[in-house]
C-alpha positions in Angstrom: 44.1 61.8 2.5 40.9 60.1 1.0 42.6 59.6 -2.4 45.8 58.0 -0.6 43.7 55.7 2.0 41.4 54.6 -1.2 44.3 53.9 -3.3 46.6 52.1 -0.2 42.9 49.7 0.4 42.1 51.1 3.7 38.9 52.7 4.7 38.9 56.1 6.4 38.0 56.2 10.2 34.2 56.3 10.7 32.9 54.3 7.6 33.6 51.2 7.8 31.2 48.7 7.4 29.6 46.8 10.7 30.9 43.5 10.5 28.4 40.6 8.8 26.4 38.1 11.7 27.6 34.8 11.9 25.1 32.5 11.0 24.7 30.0 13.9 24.9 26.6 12.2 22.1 24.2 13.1 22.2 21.2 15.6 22.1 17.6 13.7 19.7 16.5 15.7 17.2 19.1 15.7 17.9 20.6 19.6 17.3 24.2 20.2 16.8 26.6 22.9 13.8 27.2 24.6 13.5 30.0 23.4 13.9 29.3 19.3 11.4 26.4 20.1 8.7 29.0 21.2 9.3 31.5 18.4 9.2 28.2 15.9 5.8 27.6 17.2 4.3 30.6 16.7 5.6 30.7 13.4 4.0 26.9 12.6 0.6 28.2 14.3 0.9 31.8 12.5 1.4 30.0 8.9 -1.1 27.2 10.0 -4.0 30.1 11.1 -3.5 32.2 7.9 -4.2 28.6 5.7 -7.4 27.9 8.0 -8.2 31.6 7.5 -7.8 31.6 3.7 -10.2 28.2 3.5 -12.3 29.9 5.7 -13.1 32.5 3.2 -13.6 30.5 0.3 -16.2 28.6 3.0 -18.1 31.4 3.4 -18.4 31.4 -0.8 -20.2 28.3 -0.7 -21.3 28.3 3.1 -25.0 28.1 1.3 -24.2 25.1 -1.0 -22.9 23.0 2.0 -25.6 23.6 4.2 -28.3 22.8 1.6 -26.6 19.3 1.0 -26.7 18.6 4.9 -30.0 20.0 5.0 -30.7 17.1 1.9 -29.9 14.3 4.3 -33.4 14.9 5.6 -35.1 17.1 4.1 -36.1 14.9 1.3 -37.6 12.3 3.0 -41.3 12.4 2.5 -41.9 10.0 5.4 -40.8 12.5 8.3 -42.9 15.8 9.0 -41.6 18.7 10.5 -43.5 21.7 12.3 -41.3 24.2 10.5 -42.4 26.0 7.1 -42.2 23.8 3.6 -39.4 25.0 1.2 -38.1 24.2 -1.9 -34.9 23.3 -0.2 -37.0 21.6 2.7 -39.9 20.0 1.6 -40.9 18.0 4.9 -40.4 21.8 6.7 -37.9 19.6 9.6 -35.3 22.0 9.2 -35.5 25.0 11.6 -33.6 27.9 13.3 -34.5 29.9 16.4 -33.3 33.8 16.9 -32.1 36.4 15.3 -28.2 35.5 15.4 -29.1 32.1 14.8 -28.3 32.4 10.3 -25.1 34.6 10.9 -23.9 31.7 13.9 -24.5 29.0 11.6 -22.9 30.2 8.2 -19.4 31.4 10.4 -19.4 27.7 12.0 -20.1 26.0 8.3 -17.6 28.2 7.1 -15.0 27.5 9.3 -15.4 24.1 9.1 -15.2 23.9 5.5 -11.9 26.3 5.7 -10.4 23.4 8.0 -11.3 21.0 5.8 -9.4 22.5 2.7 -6.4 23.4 5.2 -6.0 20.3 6.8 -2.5 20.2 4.3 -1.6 22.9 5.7 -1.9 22.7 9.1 -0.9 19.1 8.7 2.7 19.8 6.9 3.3 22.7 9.7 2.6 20.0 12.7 5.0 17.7 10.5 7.8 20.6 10.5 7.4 21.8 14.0 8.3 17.8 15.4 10.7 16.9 11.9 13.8 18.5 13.2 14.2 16.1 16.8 13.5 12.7 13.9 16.1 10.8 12.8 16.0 10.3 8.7 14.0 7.6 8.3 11.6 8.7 10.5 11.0 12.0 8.4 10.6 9.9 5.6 7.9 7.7 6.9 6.3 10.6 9.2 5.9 12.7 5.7 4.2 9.7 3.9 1.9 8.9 7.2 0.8 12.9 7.2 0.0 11.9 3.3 -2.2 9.3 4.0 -4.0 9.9 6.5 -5.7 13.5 4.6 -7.6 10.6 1.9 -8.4 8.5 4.5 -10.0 11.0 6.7 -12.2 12.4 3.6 -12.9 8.5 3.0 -14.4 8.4 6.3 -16.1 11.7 6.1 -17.8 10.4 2.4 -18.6 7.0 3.5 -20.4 9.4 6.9 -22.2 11.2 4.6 -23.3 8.5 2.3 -25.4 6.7 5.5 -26.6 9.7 7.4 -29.4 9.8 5.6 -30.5 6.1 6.9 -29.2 7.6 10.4 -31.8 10.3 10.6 -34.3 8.2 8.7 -33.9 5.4 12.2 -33.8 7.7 14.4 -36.3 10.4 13.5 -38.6 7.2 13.2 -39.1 6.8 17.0 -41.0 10.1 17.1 -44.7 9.1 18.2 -47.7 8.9 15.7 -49.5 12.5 16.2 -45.6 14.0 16.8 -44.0 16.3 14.7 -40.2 16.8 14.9 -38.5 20.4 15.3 -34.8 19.8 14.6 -32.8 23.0 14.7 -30.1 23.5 12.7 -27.6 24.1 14.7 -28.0 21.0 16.7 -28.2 19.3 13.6 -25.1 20.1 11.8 -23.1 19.9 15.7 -24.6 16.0 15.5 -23.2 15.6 11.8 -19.7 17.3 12.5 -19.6 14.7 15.6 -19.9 11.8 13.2 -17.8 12.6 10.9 -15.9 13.0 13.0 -16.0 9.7 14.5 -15.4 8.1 11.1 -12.8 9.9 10.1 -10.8 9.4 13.3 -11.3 5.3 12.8 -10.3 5.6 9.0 -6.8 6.7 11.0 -6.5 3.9 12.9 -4.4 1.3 10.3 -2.1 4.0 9.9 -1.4 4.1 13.8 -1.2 0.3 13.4 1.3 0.8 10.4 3.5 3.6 12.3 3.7 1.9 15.1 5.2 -1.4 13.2 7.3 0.9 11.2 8.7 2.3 14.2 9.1 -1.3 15.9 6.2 -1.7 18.6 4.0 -4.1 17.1 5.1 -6.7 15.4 3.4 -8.5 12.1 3.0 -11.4 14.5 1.4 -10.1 17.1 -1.3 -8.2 14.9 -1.9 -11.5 13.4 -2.7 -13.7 16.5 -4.8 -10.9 17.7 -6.9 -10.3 14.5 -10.2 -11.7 15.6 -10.2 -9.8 19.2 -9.6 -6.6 17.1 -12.6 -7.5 14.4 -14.8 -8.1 17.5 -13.4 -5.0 19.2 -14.1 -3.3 16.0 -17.6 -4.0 15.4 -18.4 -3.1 19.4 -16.9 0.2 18.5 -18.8 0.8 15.6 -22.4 -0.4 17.4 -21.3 2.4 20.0 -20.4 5.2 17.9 -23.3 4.6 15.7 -26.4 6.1 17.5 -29.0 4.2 15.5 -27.5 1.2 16.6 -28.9 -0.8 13.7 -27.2 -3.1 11.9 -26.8 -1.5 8.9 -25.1 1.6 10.1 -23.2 -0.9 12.1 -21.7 -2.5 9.2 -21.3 0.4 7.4 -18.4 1.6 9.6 -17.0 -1.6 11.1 -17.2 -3.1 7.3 -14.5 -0.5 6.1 -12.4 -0.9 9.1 -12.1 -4.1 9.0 -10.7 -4.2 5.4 -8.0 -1.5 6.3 -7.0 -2.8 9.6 -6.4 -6.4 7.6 -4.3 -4.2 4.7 -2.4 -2.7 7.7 -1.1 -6.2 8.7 -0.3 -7.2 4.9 1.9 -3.7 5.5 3.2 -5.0 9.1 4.0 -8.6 7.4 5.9 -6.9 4.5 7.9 -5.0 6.5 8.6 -7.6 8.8 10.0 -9.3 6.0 12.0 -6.4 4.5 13.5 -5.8 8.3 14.1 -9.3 8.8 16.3 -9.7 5.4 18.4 -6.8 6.4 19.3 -8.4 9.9 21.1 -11.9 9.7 20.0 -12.5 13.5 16.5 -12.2 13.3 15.6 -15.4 13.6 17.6 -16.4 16.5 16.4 -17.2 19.3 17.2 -15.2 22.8 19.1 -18.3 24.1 21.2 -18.7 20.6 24.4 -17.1 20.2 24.6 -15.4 16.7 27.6 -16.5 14.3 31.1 -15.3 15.1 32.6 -13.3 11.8 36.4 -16.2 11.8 37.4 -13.7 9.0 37.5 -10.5 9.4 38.7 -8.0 6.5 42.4 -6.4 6.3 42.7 -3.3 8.2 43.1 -1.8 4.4 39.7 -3.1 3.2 38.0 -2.2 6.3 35.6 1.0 6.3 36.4 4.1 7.1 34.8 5.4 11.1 33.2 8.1 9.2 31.0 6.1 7.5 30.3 3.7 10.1 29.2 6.7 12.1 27.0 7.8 9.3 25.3 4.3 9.0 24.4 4.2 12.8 23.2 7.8 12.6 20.1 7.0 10.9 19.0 4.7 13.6 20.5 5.2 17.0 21.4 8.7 18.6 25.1 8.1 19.3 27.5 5.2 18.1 27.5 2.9 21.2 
């Protein structure tokens, strides 16, 4: 019976195989059930907390190195005394820690921080793929090369921060009273550097909001251009508010480099302006002008397929309408 049912093709009752899952094909335009959105996410923030995890570990290698180069924005200034005990590291003794927890707190937060730091590609790409699939094409494309710039100009930001903290502390640690000495913890000291760099990372970001958000068709070239010296003034009232010292070289320091990008994002916004307005014949009407009326229009055998039609419109609209 086996030989005869092998040799005839047919499997005997009882083995056959379970037949294969049909692989659900994906939805063009990115929709999904509630359901596959959720489990999506917790992939994204599963992959995303293992990266932050790994950096986090290779923070705690050189937890010890980063704190000694914060601790160098004012430890090495001869002109400030401190009621805590003269090091090597800290010759000025500013530097101090209170409790017994206080070390063990101090190296996990530096740690972590530095592990965000090197996983900000990471985390970055897996916020890009959990909102990619509900873009249209062009979108992804310009989305991808936004996430790519804005990781060197937040580490601009967080240099150019670091660069002029030392004059930071230097003003403000300069009010203390003749007779005075300071007692800066650490822990409040490295909470107050992580909140400005911080702030100067977040305003390196801002051209590239300006840039996406001509890209993607809400401010125009022109517009950014009439409004340029209410944005330098707005600017520069920013940076005298974020900057504690409130001196003008601080001041500068930030609103300087904003400044310069925000005027390359509207070289960016002009450009593309240009590039759009080549593509579209009717660009330059105005609303009250009727656009040209195509007298000649091709054979029926020259014209274009619907197919590709369709495909042209899909890269900017949702439907053909």
């Amino acid at each position: 019976m086996t030989t005869q049912a092998s040799a005839n093709g047919t499997r005997p009752k009882g083995k056959s195989k379970p037949p294969k899952a049909v692989k659900a094909n994906k939805d063009p335009e990115g929709r999904m059930p509630l359901g596959d959105h959720i489990r999506e996410l917790r992939t994204r923030l599963f992959r995303a907390s293992v990266g932050i995890a790994l950096g986090a570990i290779a923070g705690w290698l050189v937890h010890a190195w980063v704190i000694q180069l914060l601790e160098n924005t004012v430890c090495n200034d001869s002109s400030i005394r401190g009621v805590g005990q003269a090091t090597k590291q800290c010759k000025n003794g500013i530097v101090t820690l209170s409790g017994a927890t206080a070390g063990i707190s101090i190296s996990l937060k530096v740690s972590l921080l530095v592990g965000l730091l090197l996983a900000s590609p990471v985390w970055l790409y897996q916020l890009w793929a959990f909102i990619a699939p509900g873009l249209h094409k062009n979108e992804k494309k310009y989305s991808l090369s936004f996430v790519a710039a804005g990781v060197p100009l937040f580490a601009a930001g967080t240099a150019l921060c670091y660069l002029i903290f030392p004059t930071i502390m230097r003003v403000l640690l300069g009010f203390t009273p003749k007779g005075v000495s300071n007692l800066l913890p650490l822990d409040t000291f490295i909470n107050f550097f992580m909140r400005m760099v911080l702030i100067f990372g977040v305003s390196f970001e801002v051209p590239l909001i300006v840039v996406a958000l001509n890209f993607t068709g809400v401010l125009s070239a022109a517009r950014l251009k009439k409004s340029w010296r209410y944005v330098t003034f707005g600017i520069f009232i920013f940076a005298a508010t974020a900057v504690p010292t409130g001196e003008p070289l601080g001041m500068t320091a930030l609103a300087a480099p904003m400044c310069l990008l925000y005027y390359g994002a509207i070289g960016i916004a002009v450009m593309n302006d240009k590039r759009r307005a080549a593509r579209n014949i009717n660009a330059n009407l105005s609303p009250d002008e009727a656009s040209d009326v195509d007298l000649a229009p091709l054979p029926v055998e020259q014209a274009r397929p619907v197919e590709q039609v369709r495909r042209g419109f899909d890269d900017d609209y949702d439907d053909l309408t």
